[in-house]
C-alpha positions in Angstrom: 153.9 86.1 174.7 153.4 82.2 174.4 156.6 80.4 173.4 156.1 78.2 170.0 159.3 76.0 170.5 160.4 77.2 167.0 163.6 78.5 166.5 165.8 79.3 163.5 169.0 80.4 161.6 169.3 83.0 158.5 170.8 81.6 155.5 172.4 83.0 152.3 169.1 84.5 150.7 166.8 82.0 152.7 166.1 81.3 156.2 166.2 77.8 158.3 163.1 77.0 160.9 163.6 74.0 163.5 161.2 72.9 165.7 161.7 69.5 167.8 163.3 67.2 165.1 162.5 68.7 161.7 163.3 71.5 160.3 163.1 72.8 157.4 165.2 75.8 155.0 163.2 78.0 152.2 165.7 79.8 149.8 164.3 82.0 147.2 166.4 81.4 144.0 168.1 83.5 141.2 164.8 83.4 139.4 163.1 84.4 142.0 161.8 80.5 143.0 161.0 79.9 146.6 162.3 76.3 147.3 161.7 74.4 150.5 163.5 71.4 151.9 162.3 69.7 155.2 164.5 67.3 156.7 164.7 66.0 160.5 167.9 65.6 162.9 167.6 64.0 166.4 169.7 66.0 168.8 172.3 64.9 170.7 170.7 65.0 174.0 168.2 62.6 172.7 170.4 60.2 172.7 172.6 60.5 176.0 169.9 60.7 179.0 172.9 63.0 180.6 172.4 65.6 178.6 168.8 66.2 179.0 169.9 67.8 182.2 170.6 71.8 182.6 173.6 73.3 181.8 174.4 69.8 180.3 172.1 70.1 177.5 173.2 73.8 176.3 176.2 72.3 175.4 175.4 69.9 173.2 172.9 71.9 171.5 175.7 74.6 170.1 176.8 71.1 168.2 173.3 70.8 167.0 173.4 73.7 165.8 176.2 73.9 164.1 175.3 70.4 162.4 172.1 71.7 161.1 173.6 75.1 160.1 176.2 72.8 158.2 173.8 71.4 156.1 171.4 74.8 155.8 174.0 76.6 154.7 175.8 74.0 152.3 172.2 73.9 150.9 171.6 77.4 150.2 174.6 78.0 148.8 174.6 75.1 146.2 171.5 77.1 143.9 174.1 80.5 143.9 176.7 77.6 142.8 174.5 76.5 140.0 173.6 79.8 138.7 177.3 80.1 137.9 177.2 76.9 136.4 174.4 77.3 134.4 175.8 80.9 133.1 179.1 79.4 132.4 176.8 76.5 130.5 175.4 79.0 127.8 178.7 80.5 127.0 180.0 77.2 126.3 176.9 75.8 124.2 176.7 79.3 122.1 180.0 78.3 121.1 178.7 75.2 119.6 176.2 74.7 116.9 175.3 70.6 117.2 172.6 69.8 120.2 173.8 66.5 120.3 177.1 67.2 121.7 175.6 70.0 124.3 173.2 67.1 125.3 176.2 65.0 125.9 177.6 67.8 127.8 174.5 68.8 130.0 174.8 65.0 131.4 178.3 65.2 131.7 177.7 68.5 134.0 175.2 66.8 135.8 177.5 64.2 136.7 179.9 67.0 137.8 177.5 69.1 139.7 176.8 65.8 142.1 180.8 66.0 142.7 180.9 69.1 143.3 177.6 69.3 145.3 180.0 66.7 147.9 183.1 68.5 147.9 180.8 71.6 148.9 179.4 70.0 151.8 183.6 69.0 152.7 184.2 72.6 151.8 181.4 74.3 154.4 182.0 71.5 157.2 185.8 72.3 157.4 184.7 76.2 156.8 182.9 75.7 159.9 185.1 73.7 162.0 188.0 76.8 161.1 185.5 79.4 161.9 185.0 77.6 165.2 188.9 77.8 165.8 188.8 81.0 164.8 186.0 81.9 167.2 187.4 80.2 170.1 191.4 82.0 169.0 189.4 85.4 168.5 187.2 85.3 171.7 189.0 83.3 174.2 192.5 83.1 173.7 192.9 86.9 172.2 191.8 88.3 175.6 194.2 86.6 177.5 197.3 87.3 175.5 196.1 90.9 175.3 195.4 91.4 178.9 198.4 89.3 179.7 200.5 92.4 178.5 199.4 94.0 181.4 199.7 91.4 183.9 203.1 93.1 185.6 201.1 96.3 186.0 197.9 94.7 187.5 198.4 92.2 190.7 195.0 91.8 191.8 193.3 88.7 190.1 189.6 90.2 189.9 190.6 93.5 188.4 193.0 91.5 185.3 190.1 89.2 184.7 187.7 92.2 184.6 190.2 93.6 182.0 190.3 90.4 179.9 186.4 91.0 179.6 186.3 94.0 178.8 188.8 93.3 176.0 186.5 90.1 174.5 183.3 91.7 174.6 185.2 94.9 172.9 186.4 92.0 170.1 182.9 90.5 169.9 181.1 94.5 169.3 183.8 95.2 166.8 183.8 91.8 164.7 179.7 91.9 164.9 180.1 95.8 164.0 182.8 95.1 160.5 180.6 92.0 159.6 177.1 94.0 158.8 178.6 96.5 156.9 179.5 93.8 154.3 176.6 93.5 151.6 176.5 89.9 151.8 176.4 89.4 155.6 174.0 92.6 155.5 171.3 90.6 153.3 171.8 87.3 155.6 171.0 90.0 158.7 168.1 91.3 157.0 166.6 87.6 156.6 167.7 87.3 160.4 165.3 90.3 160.7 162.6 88.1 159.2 163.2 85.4 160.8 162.4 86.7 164.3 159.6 88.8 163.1 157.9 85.9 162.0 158.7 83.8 165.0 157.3 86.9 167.4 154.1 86.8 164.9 152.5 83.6 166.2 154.5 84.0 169.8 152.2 87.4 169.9 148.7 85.0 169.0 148.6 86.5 165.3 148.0 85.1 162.2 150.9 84.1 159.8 150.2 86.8 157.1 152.7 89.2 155.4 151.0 92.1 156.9 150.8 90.6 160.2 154.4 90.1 160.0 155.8 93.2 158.8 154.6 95.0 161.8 156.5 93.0 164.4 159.5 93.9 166.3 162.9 92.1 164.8 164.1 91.6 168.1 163.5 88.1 169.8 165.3 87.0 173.8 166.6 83.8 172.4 168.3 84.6 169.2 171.8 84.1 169.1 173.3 87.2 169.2 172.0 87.6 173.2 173.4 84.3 173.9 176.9 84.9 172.7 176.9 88.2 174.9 175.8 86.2 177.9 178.6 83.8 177.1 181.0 87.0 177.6 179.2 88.0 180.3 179.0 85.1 182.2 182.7 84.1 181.5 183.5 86.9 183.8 181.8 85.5 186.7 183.1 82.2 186.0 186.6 83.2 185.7 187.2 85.1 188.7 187.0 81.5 190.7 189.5 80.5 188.5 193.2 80.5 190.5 195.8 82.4 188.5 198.8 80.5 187.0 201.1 80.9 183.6 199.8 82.0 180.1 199.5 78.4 179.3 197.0 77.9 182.6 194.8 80.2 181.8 194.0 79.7 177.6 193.6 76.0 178.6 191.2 77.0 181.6 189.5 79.2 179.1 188.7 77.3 176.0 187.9 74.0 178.8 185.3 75.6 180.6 183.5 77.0 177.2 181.2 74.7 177.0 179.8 74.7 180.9 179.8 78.7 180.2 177.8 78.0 177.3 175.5 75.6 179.2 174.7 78.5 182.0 174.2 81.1 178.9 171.7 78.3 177.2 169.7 78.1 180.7 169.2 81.8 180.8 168.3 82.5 177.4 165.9 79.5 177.6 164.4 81.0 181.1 164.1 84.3 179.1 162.5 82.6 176.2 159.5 81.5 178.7 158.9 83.4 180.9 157.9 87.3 181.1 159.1 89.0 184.1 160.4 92.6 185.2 164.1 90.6 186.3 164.4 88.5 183.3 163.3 91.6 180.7 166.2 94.0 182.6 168.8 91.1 181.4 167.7 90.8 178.4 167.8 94.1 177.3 171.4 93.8 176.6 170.8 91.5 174.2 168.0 92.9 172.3 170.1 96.9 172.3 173.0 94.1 170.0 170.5 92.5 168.0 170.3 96.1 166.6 173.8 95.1 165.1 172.8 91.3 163.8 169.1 92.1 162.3 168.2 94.5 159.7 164.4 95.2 158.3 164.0 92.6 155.8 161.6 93.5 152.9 158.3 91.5 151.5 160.3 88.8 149.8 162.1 87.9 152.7 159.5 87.5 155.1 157.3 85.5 152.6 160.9 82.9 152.5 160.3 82.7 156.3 156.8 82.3 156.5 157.3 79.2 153.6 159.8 78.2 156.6 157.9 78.2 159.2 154.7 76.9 157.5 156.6 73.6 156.5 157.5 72.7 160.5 155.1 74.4 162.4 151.1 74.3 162.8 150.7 77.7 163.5 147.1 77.7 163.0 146.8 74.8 165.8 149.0 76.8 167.7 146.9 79.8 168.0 143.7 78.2 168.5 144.7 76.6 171.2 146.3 79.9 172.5 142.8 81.2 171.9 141.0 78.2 173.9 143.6 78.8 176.7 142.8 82.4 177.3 139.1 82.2 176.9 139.2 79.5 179.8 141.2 82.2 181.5 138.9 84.2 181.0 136.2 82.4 182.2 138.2 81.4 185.4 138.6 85.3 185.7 134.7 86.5 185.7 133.9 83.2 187.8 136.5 84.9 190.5 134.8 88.3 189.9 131.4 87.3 190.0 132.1 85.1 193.6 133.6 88.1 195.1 130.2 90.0 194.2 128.5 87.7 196.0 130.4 87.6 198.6 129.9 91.6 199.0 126.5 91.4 198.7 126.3 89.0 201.8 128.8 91.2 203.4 126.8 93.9 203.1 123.5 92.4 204.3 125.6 91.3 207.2 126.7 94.2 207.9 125.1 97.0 210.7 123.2 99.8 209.0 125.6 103.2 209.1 125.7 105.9 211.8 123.9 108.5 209.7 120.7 105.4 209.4 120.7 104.8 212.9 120.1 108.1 213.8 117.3 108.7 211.5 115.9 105.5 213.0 116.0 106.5 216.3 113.8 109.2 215.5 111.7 107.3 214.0 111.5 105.1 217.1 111.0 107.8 219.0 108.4 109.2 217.5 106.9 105.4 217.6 107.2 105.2 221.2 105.3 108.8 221.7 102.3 107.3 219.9 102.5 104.0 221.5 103.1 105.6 224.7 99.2 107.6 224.4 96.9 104.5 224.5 99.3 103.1 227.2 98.5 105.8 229.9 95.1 106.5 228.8 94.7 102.5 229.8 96.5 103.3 233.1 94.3 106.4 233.9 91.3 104.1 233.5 92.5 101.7 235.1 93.5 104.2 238.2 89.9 105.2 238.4 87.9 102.5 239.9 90.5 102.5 242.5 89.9 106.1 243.5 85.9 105.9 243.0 86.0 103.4 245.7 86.6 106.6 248.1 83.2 107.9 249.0 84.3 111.5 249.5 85.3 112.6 246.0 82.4 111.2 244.1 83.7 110.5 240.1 82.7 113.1 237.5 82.0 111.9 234.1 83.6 114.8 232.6 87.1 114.3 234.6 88.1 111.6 231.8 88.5 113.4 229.1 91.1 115.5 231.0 93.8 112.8 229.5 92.8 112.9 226.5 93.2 116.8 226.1 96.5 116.1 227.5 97.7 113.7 225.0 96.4 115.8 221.9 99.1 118.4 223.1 101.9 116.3 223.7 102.0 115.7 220.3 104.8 118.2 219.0 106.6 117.9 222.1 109.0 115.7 223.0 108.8 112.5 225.4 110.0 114.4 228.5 107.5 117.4 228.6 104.6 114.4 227.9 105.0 112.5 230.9 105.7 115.9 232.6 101.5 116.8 231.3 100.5 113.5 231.7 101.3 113.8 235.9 99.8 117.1 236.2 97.3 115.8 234.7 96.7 112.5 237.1 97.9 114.5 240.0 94.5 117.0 239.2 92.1 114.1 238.8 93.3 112.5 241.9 92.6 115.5 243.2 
């Protein structure tokens, strides 16, 4: 899987994509309008070379993303706002019969949906900055006051900070667990579905189709959900370095060091995110088992509000062709490597000294060469003997006696090399007789 850099956020009815500095929110309205806004927002770390480093940049970009989700969600909600306006509109003007005064009224609510568009966005940022409080109350300084009850029973540091961890991630499972079975949140976790499907679409080198999409797994290593259970994790590990003090001591120690827990969380998931690897997948899997709580199977209309999302930040079809260029190369690399350790066999094995079984069969073969080489050899010899023993003027030479050898050598033929020379001295040893 090839990371796209895209990320995102479910929204009421709608889903929010982000990738670098834009991002953009599709919301399919009451009459069944997809609408698409696209906006930018320069992050934090941008701006403060500081926090471009680890651990320093996870923390500022949970307050990116909680500006962006500010604005996402202010956004979505504002058409669910209107269709109560606009319902609340035709029971006024079938009250009245003169189109001049509803005209005169329409502009009037204009005027008033502007007002209340503002107060909205004050509404959802202070929504936010309570749920934060709320968070940090329900997460952080619950734990501590619930596992402080205990604190007279248990002496040992390690084991009452293992408590208070048990006891937050047990709050997290349980709040996650109450919030999908509301049918709101239950529709905002089926858009999360769709959201991740169509992020692991392109990630997985396919096109951005409906049926493509459908098909993919709603589970993705950097959603949220894992990251807020490796904050709860980590916080454990963190915390046992922490001396032990008052009640006081330790919320302040807890909700101070948030922000460098959620910094090591960010680095992990990030890690996670790019690379693919037997440790990293074993972590993870955490994380993916509670997504099962946080995404639901969205249907058809949902994933076509993502892919409007995605479409509007994100060159997906770039993205994949270059995918495809970078594996083809690969490829290529790969039979190039193949193809040089062929040849590099093949020289091996011309190199290399013929096997036992072949040199044994060519011994024979060299024997049997040596037999037949050996005949015109000692026939050459024998003449060559004879002059030497004609020069004796007792035994006068016979013009038969040569062909003596010659006899001798037909016979040798299926015999071996031994009993040859063994006829071939008999036979010498007669003539110099």
């Amino acid at each position: 899987m090839k990371p796209s850099g895209v990320g995102g956020m479910a929204v009421m009815e709608g889903v929010m994509m982000k990738n670098q500095n834009n991002y953009a929110v599709a919301v399919r309205k009451p009459n069944n309008e997809i609408v698409v806004s696209k906006s930018t927002h320069k992050n934090l770390s941008d701006k403060v070379k500081l926090f471009r480093l680890p651990i320093f940049r996870g923390m500022l970009v949970f307050i990116d993303s909680l500006l962006v989700g500010i604005k996402v969600l202010n956004f979505s909600a504002s058409f669910f706002d209107e269709e109560e306006e606009e319902k609340n509109k035709k029971k006024k003007s079938s009250d009245k019969g003169k189109k001049k005064e509803q005209a005169v009224k329409n502009d009037e609510d204009k005027d008033i949906e502007l007002d209340s568009q503002k107060s909205n966005a004050l509404l959802m940022a202070l929504a936010v900055i309570l749920s934060i409080g709320l968070s940090i109350a329900l997460f952080m300084v619950l734990p501590v006051l619930i596992s402080g009850i205990f604190a007279k029973l248990i002496t040992i540091h390690y084991v009452l900070t293992l408590l208070e961890s048990i006891i937050r991630l047990a709050i997290f499972i349980g709040y996650v667990t109450a919030a999908s079975r509301m049918k709101e949140i239950k529709r905002v976790f089926m858009y999360h579905g769709a959201e991740h499907k169509t992020i692991n679409c392109i990630e997985n080198g396919f096109e951005l189709t409906l049926e493509n999409v459908r098909w993919q797994s709603k589970e993705n290593k950097r959603c949220g959900t894992s990251f807020m259970l490796f904050v709860m994790v980590i916080s454990l590990f963190v915390f046992i370095f922490i001396p032990t003090g008052n009640l006081a001591w330790r919320i302040l120690t807890r909700v101070l060091l948030m922000p460098v827990i959620s910094g090591i969380a960010y680095e992990f998931i990030r890690l996670a995110g790019r690379k693919d690897n037997l440790v990293l997948n074993v972590l993870s899997k955490p994380g993916l088992m509670m997504q099962a709580l946080t995404t639901k199977e969205p249907d058809d209309s949902m994933i076509e509000v993502a892919i409007k999302s995605v479409e509007a930040v994100f060159d997906w079809q770039g993205f994949l062709a270059e995918d495809t260029e970078t594996s083809n190369e690969d490829e290529v690399f790969e039979l190039e490597e193949i193809t040089a350790e062929f040849a590099v066999t093949e020289d091996e094995e011309e190199e290399t000294p013929a096997p036992k079984k072949k040199a044994k069969v060519d011994k024979k073969l060299v024997a049997q060469e040596v037999v037949e080489t050996e005949k015109p050899e000692k026939i050459e010899e024998e003449k060559s003997v004879k002059p030497e023993k004609s020069i004796k003027p007792e035994k006068p030479v016979k013009p038969e006696k040569p062909i003596k050898p010659e006899k001798s050598v037909q016979v040798v033929k299926p015999s071996t090399i031994d009993d040859e020379d063994d006829d071939i001295l008999k036979a010498l040893d007669k003539y110099l007789d």
